[in-house]
C-alpha positions as CSV (number, residue, x, y, z in Angstrom):
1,X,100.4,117.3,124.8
2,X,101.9,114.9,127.2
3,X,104.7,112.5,126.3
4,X,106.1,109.8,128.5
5,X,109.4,108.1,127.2
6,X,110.6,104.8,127.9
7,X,114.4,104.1,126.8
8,X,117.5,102.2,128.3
9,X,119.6,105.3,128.6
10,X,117.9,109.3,128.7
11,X,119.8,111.8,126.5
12,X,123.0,109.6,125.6
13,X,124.1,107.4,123.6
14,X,122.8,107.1,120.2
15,X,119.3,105.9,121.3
16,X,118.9,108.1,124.2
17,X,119.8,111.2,121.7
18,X,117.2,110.4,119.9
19,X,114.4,109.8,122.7
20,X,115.7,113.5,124.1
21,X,115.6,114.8,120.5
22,X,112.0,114.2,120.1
23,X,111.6,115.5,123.8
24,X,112.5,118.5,122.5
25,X,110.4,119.0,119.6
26,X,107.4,118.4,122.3
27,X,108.7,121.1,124.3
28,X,109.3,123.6,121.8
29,X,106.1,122.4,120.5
30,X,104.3,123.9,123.5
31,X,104.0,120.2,125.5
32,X,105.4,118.1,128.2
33,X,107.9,115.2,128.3
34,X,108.8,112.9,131.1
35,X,111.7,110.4,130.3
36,X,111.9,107.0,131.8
37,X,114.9,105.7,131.5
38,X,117.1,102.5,133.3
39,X,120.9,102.7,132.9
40,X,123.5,105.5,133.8
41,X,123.1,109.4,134.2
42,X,120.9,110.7,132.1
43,X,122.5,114.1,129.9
44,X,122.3,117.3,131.8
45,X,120.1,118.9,129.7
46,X,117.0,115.6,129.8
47,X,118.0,115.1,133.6
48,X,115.3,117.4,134.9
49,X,112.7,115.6,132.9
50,X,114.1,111.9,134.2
51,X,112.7,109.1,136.3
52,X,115.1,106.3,137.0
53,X,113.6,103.3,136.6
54,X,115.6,101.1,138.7
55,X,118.9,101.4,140.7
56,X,122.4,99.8,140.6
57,X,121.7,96.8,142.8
58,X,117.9,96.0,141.1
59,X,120.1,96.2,137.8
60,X,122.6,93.7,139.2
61,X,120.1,91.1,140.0
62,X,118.2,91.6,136.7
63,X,121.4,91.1,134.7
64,X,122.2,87.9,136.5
65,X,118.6,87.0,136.0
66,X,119.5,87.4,132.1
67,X,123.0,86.2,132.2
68,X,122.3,82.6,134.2
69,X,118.7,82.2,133.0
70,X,118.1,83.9,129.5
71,X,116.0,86.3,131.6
72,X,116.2,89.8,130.1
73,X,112.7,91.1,131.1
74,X,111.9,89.2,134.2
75,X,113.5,90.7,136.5
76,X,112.8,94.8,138.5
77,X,109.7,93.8,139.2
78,X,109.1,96.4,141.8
79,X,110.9,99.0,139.8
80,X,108.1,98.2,136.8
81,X,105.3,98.7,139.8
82,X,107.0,101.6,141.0
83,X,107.5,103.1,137.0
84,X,103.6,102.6,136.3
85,X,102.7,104.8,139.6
86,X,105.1,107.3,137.9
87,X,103.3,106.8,134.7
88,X,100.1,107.4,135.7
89,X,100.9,110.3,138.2
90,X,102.4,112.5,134.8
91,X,99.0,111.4,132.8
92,X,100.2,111.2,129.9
93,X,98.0,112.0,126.4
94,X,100.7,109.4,124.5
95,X,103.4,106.9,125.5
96,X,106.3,106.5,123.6
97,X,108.4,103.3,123.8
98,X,112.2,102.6,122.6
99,X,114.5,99.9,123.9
100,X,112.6,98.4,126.8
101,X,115.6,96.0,126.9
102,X,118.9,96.5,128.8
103,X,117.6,94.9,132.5
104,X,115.4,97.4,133.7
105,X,112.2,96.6,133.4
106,X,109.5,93.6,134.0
107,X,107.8,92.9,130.8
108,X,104.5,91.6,131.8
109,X,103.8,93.5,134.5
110,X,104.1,97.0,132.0
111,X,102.4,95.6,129.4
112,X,99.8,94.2,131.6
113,X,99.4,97.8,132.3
114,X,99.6,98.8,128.9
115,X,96.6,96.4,127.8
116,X,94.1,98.2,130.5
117,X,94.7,101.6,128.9
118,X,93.6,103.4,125.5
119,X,96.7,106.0,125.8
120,X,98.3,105.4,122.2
121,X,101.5,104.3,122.8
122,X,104.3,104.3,120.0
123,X,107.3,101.8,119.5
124,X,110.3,102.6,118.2
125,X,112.5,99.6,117.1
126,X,116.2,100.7,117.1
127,X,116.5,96.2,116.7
128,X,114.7,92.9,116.1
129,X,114.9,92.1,120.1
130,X,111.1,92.6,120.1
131,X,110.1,89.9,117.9
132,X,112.8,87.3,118.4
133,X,113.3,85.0,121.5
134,X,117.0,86.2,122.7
135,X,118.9,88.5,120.0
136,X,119.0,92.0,119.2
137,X,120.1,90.8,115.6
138,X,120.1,87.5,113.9
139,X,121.7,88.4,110.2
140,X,125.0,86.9,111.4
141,X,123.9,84.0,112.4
142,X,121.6,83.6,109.4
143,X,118.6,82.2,111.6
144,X,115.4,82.5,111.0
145,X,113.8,80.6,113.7
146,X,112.2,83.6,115.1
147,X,109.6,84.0,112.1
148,X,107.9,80.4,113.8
149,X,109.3,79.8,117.4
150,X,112.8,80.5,118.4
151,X,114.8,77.5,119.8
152,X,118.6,76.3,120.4
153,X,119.5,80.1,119.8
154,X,122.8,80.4,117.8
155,X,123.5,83.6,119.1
156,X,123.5,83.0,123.1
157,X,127.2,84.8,123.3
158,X,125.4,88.0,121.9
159,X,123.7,90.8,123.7
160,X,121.8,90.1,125.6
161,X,124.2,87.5,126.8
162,X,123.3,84.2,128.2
163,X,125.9,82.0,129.6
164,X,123.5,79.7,131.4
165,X,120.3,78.0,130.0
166,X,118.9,79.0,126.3
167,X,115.8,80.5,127.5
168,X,114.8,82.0,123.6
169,X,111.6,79.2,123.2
170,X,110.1,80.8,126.7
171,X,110.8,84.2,125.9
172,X,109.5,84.2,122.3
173,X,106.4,82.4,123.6
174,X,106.2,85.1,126.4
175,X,107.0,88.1,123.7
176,X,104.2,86.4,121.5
177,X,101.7,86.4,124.5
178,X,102.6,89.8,126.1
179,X,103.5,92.6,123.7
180,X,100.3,91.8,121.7
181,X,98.6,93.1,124.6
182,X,98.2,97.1,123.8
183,X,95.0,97.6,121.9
184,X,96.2,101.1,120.7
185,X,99.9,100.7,119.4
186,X,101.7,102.1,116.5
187,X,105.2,101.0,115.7
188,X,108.2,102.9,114.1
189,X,111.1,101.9,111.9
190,X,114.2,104.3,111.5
191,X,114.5,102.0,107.9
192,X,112.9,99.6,105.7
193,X,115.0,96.9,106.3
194,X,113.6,96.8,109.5
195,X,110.0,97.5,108.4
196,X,110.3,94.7,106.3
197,X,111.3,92.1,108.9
198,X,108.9,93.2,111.6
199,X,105.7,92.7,109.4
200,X,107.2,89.3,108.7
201,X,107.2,88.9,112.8
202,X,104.5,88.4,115.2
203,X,104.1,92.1,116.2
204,X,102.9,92.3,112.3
205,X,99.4,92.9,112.6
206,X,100.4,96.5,114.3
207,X,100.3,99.6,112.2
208,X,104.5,100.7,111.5
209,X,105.5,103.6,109.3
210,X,108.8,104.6,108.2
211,X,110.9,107.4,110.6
212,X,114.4,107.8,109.6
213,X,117.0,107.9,112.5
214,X,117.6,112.2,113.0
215,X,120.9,113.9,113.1
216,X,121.5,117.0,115.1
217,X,123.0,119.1,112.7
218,X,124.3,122.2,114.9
219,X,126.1,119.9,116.7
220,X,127.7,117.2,114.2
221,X,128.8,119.4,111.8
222,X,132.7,120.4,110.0
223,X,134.9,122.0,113.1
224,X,138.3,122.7,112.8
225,X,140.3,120.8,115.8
226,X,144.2,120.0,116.7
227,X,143.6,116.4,116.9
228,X,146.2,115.3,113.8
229,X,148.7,117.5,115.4
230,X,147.8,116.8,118.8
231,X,148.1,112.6,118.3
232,X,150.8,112.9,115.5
233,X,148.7,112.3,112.3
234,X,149.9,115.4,110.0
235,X,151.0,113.3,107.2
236,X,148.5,110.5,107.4
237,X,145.0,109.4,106.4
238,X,142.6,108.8,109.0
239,X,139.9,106.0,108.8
240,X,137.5,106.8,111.6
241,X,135.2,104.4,113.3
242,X,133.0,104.2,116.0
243,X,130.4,102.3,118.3
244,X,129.1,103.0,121.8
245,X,130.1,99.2,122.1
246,X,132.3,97.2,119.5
247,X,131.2,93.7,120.7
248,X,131.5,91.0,117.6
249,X,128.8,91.9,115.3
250,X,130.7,95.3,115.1
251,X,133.3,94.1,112.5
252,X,136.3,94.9,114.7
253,X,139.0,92.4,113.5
254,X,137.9,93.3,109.6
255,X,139.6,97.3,110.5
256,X,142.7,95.5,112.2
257,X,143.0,93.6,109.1
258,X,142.2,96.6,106.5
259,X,144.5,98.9,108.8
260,X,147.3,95.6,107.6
261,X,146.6,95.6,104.4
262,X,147.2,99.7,103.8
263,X,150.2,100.2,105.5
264,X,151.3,102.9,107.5
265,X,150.2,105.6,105.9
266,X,146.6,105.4,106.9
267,X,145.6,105.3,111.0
268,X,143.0,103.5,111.6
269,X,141.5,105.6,114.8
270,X,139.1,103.7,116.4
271,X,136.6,105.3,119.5
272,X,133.7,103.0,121.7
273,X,136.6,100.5,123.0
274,X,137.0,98.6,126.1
275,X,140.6,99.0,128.1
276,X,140.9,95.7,126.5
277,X,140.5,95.8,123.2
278,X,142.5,99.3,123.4
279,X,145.8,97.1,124.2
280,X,145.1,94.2,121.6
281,X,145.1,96.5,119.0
282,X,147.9,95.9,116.3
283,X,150.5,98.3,116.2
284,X,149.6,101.9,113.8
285,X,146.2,101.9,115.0
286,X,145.2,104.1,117.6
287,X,142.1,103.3,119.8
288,X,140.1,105.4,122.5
289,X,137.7,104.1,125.2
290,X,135.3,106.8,124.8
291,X,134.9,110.8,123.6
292,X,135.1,113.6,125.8
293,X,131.8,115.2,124.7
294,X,129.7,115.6,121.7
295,X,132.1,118.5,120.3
296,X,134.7,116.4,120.3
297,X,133.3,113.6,118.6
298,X,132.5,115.5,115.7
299,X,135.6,117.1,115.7
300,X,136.7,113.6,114.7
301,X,134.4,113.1,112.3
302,X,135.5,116.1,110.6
303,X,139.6,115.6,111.4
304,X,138.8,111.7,109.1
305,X,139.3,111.1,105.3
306,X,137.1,108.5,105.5
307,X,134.6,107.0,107.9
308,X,134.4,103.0,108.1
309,X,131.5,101.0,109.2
310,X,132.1,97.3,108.7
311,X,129.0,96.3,111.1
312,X,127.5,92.6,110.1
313,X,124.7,93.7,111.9
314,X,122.4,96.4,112.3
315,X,120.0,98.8,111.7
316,X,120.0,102.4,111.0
317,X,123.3,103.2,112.8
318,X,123.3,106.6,114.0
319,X,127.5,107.2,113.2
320,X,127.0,106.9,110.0
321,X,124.6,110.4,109.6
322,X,126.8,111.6,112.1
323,X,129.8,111.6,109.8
324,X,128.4,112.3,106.8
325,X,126.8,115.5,108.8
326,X,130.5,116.5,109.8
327,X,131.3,116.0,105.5
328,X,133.3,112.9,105.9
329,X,132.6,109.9,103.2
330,X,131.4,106.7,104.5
331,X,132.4,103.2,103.9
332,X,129.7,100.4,105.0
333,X,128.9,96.8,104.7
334,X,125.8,96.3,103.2
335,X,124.3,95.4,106.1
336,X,120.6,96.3,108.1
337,X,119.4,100.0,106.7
338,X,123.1,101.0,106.0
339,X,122.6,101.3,102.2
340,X,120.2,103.6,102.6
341,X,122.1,105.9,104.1
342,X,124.1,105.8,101.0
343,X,124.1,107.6,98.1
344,X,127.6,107.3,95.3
345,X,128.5,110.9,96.0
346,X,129.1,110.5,99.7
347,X,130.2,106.8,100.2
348,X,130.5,103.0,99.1
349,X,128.4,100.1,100.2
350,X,130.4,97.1,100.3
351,X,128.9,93.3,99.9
352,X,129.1,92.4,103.5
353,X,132.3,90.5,104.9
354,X,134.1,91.5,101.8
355,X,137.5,92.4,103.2
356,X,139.1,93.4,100.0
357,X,136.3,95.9,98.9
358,X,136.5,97.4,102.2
359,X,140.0,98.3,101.8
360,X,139.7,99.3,97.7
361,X,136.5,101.7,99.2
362,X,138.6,103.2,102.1
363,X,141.3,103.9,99.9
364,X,139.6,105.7,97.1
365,X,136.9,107.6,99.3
366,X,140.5,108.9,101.5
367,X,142.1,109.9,98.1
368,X,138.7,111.5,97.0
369,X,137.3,112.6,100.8
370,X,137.9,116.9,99.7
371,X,135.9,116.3,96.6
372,X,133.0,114.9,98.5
373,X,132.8,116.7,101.2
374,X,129.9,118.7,100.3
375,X,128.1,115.9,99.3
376,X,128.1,114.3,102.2
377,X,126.8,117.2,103.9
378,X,124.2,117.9,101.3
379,X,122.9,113.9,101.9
380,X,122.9,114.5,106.0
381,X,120.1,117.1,105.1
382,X,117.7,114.5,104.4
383,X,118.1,113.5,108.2
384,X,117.9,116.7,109.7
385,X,116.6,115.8,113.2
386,X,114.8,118.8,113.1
387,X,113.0,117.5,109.9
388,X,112.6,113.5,110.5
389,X,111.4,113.9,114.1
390,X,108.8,116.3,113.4
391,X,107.0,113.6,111.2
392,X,106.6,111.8,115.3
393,X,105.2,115.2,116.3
394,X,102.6,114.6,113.4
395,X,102.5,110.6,114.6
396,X,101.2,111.6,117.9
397,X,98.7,114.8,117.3
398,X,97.5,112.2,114.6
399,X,96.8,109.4,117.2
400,X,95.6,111.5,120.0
401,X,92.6,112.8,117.9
């Protein structure tokens, strides 16, 4: 079997991961992979498998195409034409789509394409971007425009952001028009939160099914590490947390104010910062800009007490598996798929924006993090990458029939 992948980033990040994760299982599986991808340098291991879809400067002008005009998916026109000759050159038995979002790639010339074809092609949403007219995520915001025609978007100042004309009516009338195209699409939801928006959307006459969001468990996993000697945390609790990118829907200023409230003898370690946000943060916390590798991060995971996710919006977030993989309890908003990540031996689910009954669950999953360690392990069994992304290796032997 041949797969072609189509994601922002190729074997990083948490979406890439899992694009090179299921690239794997075709592999193993006796196939062949080729990963499109749009942004950065793809992972050592996936770069051998890798087409770039479009280079620094083509990104440049699409992001300013997106930043002035609302234009994410209008611009690398050429790029698309030059990705499609790539496509069709590999022949692929199945096409596998993840973010198509993130500047890279011209929207109706693919799925022009894509609507002259009868290769299956698969979806994975990793967000609501497809089905809205400018956001990722609109729970926030608490608009619901997008189930009738998006207008006046609320959320401009949020990826992908706009800081020219609102643009959300054209695009959602452009989304409505275009992505219908593909006569032979399945989509895939890593939760049932998100299942249960997109059949409400106009993309719900497709077939979706249910793929929970896979954890490499050989590599997040409980390490030993020096890191509380090494940054001076011996006698304190750590409260991990951690995005690829902490813009505002993250829930940044609720740790600042929950690392206030406990005191000093919990350090609130926080990793996916800017430079910025890395100096404004208040004194006792202890931010970093990025990991140095996969070991590392887990060794994290496994160095915290507790793990803290106080995102307002989202889906199935990939850090929270990852900690409870590396035996560390988690603390989330009830926000997106979170909950059902959550079980009451390995975490708490908070109302979301609660501030108090964040700090109440951070401070008894710290005091109680030894006794459910193994729980939290036992739970990141159930996404076993190895397990989940088989069921897409059934998915696509199932549609190319």
């Amino acid at each position: 079997m041949r797969v072609y992948q189509l994601n922002t980033f190729c074997g990083i990040k948490s979406t890439g991961r899992i694009a090179w994760e299921i690239c794997k299982l075709v592999l193993r599986d006796g196939g062949e992979v080729r990963f499109g991808y749009g942004s950065e340098e793809p992972s050592s291991e996936a770069a051998p498998y890798a087409y770039r879809t479009a280079g620094k400067l083509d990104r440049k002008v699409h992001g300013a195409i997106r930043k002035l005009l609302d234009g994410e998916g209008y611009g690398s026109l050429m790029a698309t034409r030059a990705l499609i000759r790539d496509i069709k050159a590999f022949q692929p038995d199945l096409i596998h789509l993840h973010n198509i979002h993130g500047a890279y790639l011209h929207l109706p010339t693919l799925f022009r394409y894509f609507a002259t074809v009868d290769t299956p092609i698969v979806w994975t949403l990793h967000d609501c971007w497809p089905f809205t007219g400018h956001c990722a995520y609109f729970d926030a915001s608490g608009c619901d425009r997008w189930l009738t025609e998006c207008h006046h978007c609320p959320s401009l100042a949020q990826y992908p952001i706009c800081k020219g004309v609102d643009g959300s009516r054209r695009n959602h009338r452009m989304k409505k028009k275009v992505l219908s195209k593909p006569r032979n699409m399945t989509f895939v939801v890593p939760c049932q939160w998100l299942q249960g928006n997109l059949v409400r959307s106009h993309l719900g006459h497709y077939p979706c099914r249910v793929i929970y969001n896979g954890v490499n468990l050989s590599q997040f996993r409980p390490v030993a590490s020096d890191l509380r000697q090494r940054y001076g945390l011996e006698n304190r609790k750590i409260v991990l947390a951690v995005a690829s990118d902490w813009d505002e829907r993250k829930g940044l200023p609720h740790l600042e104010e929950a690392a206030r409230q406990l005191g000093s003898d919990y350090c609130f370690v926080v990793i996916g910062l800017s430079a910025q946000q890395v100096a404004a943060l208040p004194e006792g916390m202890l931010g970093l800009t990025h990991t140095a590798n996969v070991e590392e991060l887990a060794a994290w995971y496994s160095a915290a007490d507790c793990f803290a996710n106080p995102t307002l919006e989202d889906n199935m977030p990939m850090v929270n598996l990852e900690a409870l993989a590396c035996g560390t309890p988690i603390a989330v908003f009830a926000t997106g798929g979170c909950p059902e990540a959550v079980t009451e031996e390995c975490g708490i689910v908070i109302p979301k924006g609660d501030q108090q009954g964040l700090c109440d669950a951070i401070e008894k999953l710290c005091q109680e993090s030894a006794e459910r360690k193994s729980a939290c392990i036992e739970r990141s069994k159930a996404f076993d990458c190895d397990l989940t992304f088989r069921s897409y290796l059934s998915l696509y032997k199932e549609l190319c029939q």
